[in-house]
TIKERO-205029 format. One record per atom (N, C-alpha, C): atom name; residue in one letter; y, z, x. Coordinates in Angstrom, 3 decimals, m for minus. Example, Ala and Ser with C-alpha at 12.3 -4.5 7.8 and 13.67 -1.06 7.14 Angstrom:
// TIKERO-205029
<r><site>N</site><code>A</code><y>m5.690</y><z>7.800</z><x>13.190</x></r>
<r><site>CA</site><code>A</code><y>m4.500</y><z>7.800</z><x>12.300</x></r>
<r><site>C</site><code>A</code><y>m3.300</y><z>7.800</z><x>13.200</x></r>
<r><site>N</site><code>S</code><y>m2.250</y><z>7.080</z><x>12.850</x></r>
<r><site>CA</site><code>S</code><y>m1.060</y><z>7.140</z><x>13.670</x></r>
<r><site>C</site><code>S</code><y>0.030</y><z>7.870</z><x>12.900</x></r>
// end
This chain:
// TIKERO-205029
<r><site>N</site><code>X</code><y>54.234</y><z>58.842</z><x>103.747</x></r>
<r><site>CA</site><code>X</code><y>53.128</y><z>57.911</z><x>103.643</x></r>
<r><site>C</site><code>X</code><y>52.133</y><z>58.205</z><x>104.768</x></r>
<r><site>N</site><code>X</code><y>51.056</y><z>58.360</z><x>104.358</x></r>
<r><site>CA</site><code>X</code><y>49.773</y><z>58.817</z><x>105.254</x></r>
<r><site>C</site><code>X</code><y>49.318</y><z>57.035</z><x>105.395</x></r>
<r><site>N</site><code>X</code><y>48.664</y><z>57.192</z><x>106.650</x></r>
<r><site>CA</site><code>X</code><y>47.822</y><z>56.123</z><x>107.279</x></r>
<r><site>C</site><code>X</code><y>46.362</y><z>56.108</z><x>107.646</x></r>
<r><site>N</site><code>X</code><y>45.385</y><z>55.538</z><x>106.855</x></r>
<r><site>CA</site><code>X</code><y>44.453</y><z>55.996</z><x>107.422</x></r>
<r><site>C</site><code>X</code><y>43.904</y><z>54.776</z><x>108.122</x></r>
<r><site>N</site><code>X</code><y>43.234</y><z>54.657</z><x>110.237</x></r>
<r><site>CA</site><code>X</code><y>43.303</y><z>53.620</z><x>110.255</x></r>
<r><site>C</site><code>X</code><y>41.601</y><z>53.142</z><x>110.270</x></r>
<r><site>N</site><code>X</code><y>41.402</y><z>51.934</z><x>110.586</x></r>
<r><site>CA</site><code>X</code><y>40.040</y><z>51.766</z><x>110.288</x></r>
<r><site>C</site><code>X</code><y>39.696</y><z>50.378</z><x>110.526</x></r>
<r><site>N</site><code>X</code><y>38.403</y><z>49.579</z><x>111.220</x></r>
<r><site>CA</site><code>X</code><y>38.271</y><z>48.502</z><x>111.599</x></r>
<r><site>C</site><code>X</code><y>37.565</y><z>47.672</z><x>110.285</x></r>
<r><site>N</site><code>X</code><y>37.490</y><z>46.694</z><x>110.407</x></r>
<r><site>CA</site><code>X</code><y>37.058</y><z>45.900</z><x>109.239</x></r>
<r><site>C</site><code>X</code><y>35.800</y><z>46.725</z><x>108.603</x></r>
<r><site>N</site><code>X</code><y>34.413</y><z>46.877</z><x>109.981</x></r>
<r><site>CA</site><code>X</code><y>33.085</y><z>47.293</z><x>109.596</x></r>
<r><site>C</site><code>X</code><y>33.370</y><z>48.360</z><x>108.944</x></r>
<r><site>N</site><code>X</code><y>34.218</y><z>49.409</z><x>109.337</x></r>
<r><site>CA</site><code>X</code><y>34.421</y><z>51.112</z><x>108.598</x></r>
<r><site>C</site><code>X</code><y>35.439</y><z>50.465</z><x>107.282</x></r>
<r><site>N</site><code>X</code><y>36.398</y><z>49.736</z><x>106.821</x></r>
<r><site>CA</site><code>X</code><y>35.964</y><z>49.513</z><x>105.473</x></r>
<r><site>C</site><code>X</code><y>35.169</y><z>49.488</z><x>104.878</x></r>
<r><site>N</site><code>X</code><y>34.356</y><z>47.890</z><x>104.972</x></r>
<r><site>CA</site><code>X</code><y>33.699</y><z>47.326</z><x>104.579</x></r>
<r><site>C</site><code>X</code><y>32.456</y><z>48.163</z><x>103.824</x></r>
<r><site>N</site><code>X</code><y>32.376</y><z>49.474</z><x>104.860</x></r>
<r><site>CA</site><code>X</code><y>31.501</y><z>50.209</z><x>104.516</x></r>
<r><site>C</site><code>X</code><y>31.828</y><z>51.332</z><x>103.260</x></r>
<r><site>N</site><code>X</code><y>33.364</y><z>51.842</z><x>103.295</x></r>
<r><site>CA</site><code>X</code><y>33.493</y><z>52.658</z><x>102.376</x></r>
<r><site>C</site><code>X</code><y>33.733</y><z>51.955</z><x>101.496</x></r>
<r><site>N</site><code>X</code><y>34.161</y><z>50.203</z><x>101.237</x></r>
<r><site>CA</site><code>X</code><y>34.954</y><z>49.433</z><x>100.206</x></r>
<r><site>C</site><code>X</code><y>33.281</y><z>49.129</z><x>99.404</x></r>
<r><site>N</site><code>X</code><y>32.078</y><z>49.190</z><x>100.051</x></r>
<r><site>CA</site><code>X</code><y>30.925</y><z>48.449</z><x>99.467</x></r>
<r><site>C</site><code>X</code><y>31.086</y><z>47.123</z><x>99.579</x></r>
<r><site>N</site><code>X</code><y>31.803</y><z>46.427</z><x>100.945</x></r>
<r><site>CA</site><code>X</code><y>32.046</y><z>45.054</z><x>100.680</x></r>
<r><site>C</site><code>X</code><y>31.613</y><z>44.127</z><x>102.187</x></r>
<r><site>N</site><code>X</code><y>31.493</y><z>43.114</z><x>102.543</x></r>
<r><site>CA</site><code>X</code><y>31.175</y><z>42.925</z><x>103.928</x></r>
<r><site>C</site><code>X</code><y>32.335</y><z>42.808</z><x>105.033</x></r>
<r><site>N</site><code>X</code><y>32.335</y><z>43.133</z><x>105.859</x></r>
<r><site>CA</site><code>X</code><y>33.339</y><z>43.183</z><x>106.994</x></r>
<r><site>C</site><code>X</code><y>34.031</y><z>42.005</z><x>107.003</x></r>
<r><site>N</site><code>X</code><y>33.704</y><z>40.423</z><x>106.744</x></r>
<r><site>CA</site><code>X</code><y>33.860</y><z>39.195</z><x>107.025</x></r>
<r><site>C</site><code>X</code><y>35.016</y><z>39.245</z><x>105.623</x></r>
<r><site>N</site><code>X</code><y>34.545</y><z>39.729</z><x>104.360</x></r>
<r><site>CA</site><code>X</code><y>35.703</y><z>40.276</z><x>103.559</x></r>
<r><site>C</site><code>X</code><y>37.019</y><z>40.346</z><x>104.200</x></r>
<r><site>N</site><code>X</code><y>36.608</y><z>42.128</z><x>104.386</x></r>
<r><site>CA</site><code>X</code><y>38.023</y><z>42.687</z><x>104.673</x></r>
<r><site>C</site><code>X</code><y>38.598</y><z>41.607</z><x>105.778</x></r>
<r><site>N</site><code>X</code><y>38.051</y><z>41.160</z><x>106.406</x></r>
<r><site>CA</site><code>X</code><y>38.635</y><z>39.875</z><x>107.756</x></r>
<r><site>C</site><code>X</code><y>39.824</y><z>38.814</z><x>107.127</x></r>
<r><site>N</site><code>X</code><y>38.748</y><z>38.473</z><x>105.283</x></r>
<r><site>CA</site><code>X</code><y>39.446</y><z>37.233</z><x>104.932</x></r>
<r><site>C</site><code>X</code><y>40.733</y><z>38.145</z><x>104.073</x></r>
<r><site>N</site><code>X</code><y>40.767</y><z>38.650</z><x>103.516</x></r>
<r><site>CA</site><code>X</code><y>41.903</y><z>40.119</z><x>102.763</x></r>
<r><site>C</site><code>X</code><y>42.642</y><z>40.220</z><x>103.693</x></r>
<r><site>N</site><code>X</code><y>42.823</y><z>40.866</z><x>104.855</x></r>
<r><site>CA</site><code>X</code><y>43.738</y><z>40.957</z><x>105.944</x></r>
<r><site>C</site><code>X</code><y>44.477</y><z>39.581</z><x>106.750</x></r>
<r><site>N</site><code>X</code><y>43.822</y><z>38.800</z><x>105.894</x></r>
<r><site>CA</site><code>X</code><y>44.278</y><z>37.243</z><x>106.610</x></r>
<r><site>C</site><code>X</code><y>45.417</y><z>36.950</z><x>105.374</x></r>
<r><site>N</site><code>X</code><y>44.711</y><z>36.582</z><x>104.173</x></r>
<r><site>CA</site><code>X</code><y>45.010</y><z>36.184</z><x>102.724</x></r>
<r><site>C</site><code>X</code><y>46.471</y><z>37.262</z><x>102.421</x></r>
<r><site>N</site><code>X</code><y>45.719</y><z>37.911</z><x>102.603</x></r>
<r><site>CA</site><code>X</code><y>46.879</y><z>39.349</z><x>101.826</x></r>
<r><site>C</site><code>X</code><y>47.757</y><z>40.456</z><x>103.155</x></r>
<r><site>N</site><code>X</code><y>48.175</y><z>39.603</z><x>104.492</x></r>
<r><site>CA</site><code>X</code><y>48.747</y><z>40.077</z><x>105.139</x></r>
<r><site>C</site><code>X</code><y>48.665</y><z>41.800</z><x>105.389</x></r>
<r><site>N</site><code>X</code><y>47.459</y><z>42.077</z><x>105.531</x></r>
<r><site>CA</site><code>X</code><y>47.356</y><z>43.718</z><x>105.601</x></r>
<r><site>C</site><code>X</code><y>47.766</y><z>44.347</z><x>106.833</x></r>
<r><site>N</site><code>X</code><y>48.457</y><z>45.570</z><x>106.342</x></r>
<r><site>CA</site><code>X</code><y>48.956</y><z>46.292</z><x>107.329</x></r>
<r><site>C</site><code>X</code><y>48.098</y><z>46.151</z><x>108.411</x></r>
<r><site>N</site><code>X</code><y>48.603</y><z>45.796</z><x>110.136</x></r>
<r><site>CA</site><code>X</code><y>47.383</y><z>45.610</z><x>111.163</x></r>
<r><site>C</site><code>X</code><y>48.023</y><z>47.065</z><x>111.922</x></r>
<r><site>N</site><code>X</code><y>46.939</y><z>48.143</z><x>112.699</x></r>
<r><site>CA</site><code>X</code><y>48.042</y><z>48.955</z><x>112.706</x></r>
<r><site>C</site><code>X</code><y>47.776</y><z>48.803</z><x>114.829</x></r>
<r><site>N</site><code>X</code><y>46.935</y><z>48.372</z><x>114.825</x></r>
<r><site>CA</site><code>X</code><y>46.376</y><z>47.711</z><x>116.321</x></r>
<r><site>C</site><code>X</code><y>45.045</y><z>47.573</z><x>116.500</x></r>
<r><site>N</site><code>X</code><y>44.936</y><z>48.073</z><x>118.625</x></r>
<r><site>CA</site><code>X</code><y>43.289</y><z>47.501</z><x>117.874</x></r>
<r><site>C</site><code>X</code><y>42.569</y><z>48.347</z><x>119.112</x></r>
<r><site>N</site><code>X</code><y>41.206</y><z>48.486</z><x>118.260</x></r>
<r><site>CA</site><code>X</code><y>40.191</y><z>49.077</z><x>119.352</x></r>
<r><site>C</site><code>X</code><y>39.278</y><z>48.550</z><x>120.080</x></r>
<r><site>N</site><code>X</code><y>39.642</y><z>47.946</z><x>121.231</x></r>
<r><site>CA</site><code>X</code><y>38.888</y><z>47.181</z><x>121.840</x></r>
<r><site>C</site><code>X</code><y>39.194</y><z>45.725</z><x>121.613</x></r>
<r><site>N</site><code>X</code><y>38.056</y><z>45.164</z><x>121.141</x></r>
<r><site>CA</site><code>X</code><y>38.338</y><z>43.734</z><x>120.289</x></r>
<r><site>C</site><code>X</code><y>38.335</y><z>43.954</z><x>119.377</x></r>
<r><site>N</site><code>X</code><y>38.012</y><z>45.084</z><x>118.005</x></r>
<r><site>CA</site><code>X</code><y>38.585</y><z>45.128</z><x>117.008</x></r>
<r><site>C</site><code>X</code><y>39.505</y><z>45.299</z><x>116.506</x></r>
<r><site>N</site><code>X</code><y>40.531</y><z>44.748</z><x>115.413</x></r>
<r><site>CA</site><code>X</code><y>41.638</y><z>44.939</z><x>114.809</x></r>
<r><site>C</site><code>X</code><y>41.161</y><z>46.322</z><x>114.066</x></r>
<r><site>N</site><code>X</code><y>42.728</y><z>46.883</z><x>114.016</x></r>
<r><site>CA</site><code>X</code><y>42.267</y><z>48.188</z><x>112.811</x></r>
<r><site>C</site><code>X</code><y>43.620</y><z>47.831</z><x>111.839</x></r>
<r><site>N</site><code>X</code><y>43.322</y><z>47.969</z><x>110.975</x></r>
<r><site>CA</site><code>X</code><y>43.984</y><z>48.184</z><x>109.713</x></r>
<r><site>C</site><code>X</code><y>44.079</y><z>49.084</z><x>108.823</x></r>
<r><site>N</site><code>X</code><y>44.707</y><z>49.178</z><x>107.745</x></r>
<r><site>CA</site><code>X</code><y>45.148</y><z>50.664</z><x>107.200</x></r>
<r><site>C</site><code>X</code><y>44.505</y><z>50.281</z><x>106.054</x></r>
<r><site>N</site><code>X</code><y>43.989</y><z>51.763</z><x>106.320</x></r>
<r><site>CA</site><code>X</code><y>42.513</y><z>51.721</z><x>104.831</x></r>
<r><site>C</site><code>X</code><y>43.148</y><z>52.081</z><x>103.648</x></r>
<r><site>N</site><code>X</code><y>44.469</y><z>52.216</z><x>103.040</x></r>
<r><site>CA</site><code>X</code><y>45.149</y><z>52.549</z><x>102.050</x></r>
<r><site>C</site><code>X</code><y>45.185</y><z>51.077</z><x>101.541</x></r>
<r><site>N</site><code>X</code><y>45.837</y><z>50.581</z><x>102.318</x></r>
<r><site>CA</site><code>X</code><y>46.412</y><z>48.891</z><x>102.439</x></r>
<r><site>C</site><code>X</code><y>45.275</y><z>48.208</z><x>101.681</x></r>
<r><site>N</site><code>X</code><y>43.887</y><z>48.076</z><x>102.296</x></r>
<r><site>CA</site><code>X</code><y>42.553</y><z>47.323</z><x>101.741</x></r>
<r><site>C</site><code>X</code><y>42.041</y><z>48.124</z><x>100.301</x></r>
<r><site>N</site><code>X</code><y>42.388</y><z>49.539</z><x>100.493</x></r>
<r><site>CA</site><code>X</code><y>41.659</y><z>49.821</z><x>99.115</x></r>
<r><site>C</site><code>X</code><y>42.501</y><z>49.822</z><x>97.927</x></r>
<r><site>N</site><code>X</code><y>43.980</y><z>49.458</z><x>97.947</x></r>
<r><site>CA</site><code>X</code><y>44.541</y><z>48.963</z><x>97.444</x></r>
<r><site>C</site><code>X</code><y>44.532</y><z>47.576</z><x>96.693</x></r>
<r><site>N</site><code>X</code><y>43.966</y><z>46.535</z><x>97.386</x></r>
<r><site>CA</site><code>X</code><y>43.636</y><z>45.574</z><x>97.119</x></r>
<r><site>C</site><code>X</code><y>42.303</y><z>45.473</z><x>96.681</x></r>
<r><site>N</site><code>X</code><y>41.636</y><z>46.074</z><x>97.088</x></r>
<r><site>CA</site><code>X</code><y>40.074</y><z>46.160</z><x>96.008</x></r>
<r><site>C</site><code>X</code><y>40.369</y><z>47.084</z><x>94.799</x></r>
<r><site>N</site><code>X</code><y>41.074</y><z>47.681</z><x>94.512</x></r>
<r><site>CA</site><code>X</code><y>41.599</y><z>48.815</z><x>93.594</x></r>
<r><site>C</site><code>X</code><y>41.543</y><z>47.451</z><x>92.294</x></r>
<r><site>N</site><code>X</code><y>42.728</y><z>46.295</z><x>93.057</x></r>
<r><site>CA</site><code>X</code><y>43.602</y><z>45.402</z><x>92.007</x></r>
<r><site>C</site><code>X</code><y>42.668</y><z>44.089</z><x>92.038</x></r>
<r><site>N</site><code>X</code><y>41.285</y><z>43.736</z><x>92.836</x></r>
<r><site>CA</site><code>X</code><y>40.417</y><z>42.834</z><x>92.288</x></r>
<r><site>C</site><code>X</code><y>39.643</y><z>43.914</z><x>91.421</x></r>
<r><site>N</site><code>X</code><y>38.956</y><z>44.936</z><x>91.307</x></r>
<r><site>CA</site><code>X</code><y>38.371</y><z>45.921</z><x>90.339</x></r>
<r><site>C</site><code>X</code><y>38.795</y><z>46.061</z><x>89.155</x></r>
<r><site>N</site><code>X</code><y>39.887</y><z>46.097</z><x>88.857</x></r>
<r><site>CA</site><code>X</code><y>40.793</y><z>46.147</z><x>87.741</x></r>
<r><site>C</site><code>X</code><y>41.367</y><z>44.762</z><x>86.600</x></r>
<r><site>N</site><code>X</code><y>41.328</y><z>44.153</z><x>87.430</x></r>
<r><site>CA</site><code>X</code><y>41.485</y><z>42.710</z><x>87.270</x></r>
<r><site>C</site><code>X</code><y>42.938</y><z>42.476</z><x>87.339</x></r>
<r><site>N</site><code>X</code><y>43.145</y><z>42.886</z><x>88.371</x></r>
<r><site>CA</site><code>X</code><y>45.200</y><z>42.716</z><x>88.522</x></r>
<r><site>C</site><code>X</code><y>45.553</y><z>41.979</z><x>89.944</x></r>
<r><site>N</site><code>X</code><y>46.419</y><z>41.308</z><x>89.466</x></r>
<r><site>CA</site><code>X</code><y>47.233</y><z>40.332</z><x>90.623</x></r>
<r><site>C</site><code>X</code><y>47.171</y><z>41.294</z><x>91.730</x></r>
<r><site>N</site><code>X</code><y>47.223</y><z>40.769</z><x>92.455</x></r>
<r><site>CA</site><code>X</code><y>47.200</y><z>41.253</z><x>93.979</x></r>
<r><site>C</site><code>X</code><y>48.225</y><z>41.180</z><x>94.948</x></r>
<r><site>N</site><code>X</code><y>49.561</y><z>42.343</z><x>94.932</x></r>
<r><site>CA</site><code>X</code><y>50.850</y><z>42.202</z><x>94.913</x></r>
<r><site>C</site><code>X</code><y>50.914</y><z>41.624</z><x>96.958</x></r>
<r><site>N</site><code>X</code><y>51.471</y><z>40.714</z><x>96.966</x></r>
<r><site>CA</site><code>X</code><y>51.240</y><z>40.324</z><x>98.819</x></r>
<r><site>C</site><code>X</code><y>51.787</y><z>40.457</z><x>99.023</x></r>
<r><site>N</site><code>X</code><y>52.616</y><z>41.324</z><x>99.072</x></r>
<r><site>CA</site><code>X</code><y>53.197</y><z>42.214</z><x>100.422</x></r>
<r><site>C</site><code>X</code><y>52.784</y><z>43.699</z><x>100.857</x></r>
<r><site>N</site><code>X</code><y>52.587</y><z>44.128</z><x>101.995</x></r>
<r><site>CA</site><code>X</code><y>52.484</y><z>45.682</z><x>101.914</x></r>
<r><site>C</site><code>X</code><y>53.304</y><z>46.552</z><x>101.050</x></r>
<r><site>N</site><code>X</code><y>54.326</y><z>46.042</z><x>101.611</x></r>
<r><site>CA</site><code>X</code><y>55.704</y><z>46.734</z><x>101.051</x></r>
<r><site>C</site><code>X</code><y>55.630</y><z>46.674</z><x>98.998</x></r>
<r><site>N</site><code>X</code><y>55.051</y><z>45.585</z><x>98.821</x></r>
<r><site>CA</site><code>X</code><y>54.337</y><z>45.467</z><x>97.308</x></r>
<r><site>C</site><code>X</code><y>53.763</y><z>46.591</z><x>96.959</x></r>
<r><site>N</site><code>X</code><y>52.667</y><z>46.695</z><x>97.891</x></r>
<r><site>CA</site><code>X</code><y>51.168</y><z>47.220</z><x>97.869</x></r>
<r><site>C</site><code>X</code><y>51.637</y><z>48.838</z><x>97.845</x></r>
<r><site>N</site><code>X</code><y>52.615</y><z>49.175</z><x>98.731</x></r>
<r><site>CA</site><code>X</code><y>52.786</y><z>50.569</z><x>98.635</x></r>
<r><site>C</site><code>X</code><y>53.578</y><z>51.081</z><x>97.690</x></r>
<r><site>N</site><code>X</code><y>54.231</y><z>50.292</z><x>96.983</x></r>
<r><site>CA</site><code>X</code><y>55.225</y><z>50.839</z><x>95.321</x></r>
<r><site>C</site><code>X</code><y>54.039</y><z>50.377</z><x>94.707</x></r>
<r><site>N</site><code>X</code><y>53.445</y><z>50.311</z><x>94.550</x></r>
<r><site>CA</site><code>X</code><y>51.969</y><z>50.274</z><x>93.537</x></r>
<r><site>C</site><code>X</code><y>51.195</y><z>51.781</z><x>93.769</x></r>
<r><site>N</site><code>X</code><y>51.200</y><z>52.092</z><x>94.824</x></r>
<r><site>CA</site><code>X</code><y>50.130</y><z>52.824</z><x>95.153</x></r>
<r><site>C</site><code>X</code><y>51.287</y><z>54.272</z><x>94.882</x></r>
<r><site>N</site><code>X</code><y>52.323</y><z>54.097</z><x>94.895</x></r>
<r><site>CA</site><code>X</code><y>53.317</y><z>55.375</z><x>94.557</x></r>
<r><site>C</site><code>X</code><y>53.394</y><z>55.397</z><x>93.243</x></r>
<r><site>N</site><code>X</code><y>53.652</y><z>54.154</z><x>92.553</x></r>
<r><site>CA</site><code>X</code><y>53.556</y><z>54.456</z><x>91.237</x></r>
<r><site>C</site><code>X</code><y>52.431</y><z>54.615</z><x>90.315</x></r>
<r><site>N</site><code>X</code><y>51.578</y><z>54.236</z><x>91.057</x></r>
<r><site>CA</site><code>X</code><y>50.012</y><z>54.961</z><x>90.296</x></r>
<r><site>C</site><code>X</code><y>49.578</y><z>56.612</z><x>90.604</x></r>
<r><site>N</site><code>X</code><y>50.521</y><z>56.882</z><x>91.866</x></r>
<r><site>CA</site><code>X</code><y>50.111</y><z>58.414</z><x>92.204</x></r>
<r><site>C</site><code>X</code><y>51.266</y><z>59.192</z><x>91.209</x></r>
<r><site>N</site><code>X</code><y>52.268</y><z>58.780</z><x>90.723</x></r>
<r><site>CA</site><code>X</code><y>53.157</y><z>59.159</z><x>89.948</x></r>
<r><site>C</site><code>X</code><y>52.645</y><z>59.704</z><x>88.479</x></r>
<r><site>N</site><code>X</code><y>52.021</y><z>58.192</z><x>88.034</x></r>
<r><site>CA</site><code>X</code><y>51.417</y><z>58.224</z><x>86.722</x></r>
<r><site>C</site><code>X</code><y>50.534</y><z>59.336</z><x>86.529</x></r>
<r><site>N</site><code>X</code><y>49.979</y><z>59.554</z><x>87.752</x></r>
<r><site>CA</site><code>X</code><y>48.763</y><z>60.385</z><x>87.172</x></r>
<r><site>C</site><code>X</code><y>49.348</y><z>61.611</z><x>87.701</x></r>
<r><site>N</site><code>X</code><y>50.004</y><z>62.204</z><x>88.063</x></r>
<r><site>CA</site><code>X</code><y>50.739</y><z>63.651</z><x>88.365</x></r>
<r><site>C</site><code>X</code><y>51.416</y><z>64.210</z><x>87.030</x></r>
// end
């Protein structure tokens, strides 16, 4: 499992969504925190685009990481 890490604003920016978002997602949906830079938290950008993956789609939004990452294995499965 690769990690990629990243503060709310550097989501927010690749997700197309506002930082205050990813803030309330990482609250709501317990996202991987992986530490922090400065005063920013960083979190794992797999973790968040995971969860915008499953509001995009229109699918429940599995809350746990540990959820989130047998989702994200079994969608890399499917398509191999």
């Amino acid at each position: 499992m690769t990690v990629t890490p990243v503060t709310a604003r550097q989501a927010a920016e690749r997700l197309g969504r506002e930082p205050c978002t990813i803030r309330k997602w990482a609250q709501r949906y317990r996202v991987r925190v992986l530490g922090r830079a400065g005063r920013e938290t960083v979190y794992d950008y797999d973790d968040l685009a995971t969860i915008e993956w499953c509001i995009w789609a229109g699918h429940d939004i599995p809350l746990t990481v540990d959820a989130r990452d047998e989702l994200r294995a079994a969608r890399r499965a499917a398509a191999a």
